[in-house]
N, C-alpha and C positions, 0 to 999 in steps of 0.2 A: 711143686704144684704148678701144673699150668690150666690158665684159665683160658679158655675157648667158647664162642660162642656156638649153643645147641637148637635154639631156634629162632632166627635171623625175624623171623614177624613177632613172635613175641616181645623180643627184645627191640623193637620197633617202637611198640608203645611207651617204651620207658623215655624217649626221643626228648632232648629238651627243650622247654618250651622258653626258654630264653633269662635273660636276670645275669644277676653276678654269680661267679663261680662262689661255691662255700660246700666245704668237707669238716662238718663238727660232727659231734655227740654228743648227745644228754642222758639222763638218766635219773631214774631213784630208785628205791629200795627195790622197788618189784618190775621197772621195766627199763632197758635201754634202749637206744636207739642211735642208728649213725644214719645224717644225712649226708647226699651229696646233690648238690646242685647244680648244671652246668660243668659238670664233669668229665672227665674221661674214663675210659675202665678201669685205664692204669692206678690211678688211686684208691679205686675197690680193692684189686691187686695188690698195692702196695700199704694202704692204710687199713684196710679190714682183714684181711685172706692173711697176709704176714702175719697181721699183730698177732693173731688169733688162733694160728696155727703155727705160729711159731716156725714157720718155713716159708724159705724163698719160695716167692710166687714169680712167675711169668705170663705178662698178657702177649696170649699170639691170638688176641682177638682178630688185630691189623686193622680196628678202625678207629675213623680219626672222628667218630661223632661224637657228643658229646650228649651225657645224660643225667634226669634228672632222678631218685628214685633215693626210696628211705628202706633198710636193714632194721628189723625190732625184733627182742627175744625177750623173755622174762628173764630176771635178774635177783632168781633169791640166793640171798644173802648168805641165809642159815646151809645152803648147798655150795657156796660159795660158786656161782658161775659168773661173779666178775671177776672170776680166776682164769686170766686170757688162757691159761694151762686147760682150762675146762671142758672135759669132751661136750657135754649138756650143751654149752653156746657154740662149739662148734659145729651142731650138728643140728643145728637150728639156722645158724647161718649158710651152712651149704645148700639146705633145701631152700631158703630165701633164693638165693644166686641161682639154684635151679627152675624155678619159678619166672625170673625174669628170662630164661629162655637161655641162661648164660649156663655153663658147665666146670667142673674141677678135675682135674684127671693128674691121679700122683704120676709123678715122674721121676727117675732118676738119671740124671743127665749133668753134663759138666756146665758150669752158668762162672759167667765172671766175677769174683766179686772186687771192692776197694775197700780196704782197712784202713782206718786213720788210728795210727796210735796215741798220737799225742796231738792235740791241736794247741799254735803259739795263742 
């Protein structure tokens, strides 16, 4: 997957408005949520986009601002969509990231990766 940005003023708004960086989630039975604060994309990228779709992402956003903005989706249980497997949440969360003016576009292309087999 690569993530690119689709509309540069929309995604303006998201701008952050300052504080400590912080990338959590919470949740209960019927909703989750993943903030990020003082952010970069890259961690959308890397901590929402990956987990959730279970593929390498790439930010060619190419920007170095930093943003502030919250991801929410229902989270029933009896459906199981805190099943990161889950098409339901993943398809709630790409229209979130479209909404912020950002975009997803599948990609098949070579990316490096690093394997640690064993760590001492």
């Amino acid at each position: 997957m690569i993530l690119k940005v689709q509309d540069a003023a929309r995604l303006n708004s998201f701008r952050t408005k300052g504080g400590p960086f912080a990338c959590y989630g919470i949740g209960d039975r019927d909703t989750q949520v993943q903030y990020f604060t003082n952010a970069p994309l890259s961690f959308l990228a890397n901590q929402l986009v990956e987990g959730y779709f279970q593929k390498p992402c790439v930010d060619q956003t190419d920007l170095k601002i930093k943003y502030d903005f919250k991801i929410q989706w229902e989270a029933n249980i009896e459906n199981k969509y805190r099943d990161h497997s889950s098409g339901a949440a993943r398809s709630v969360i790409e229209e979130q990231i479209n909404q912020m003016g950002l975009e997803l576009v599948p990609a098949n292309m070579p990316i490096e990766m690093l394997v640690v087999e064993k760590e001492k």
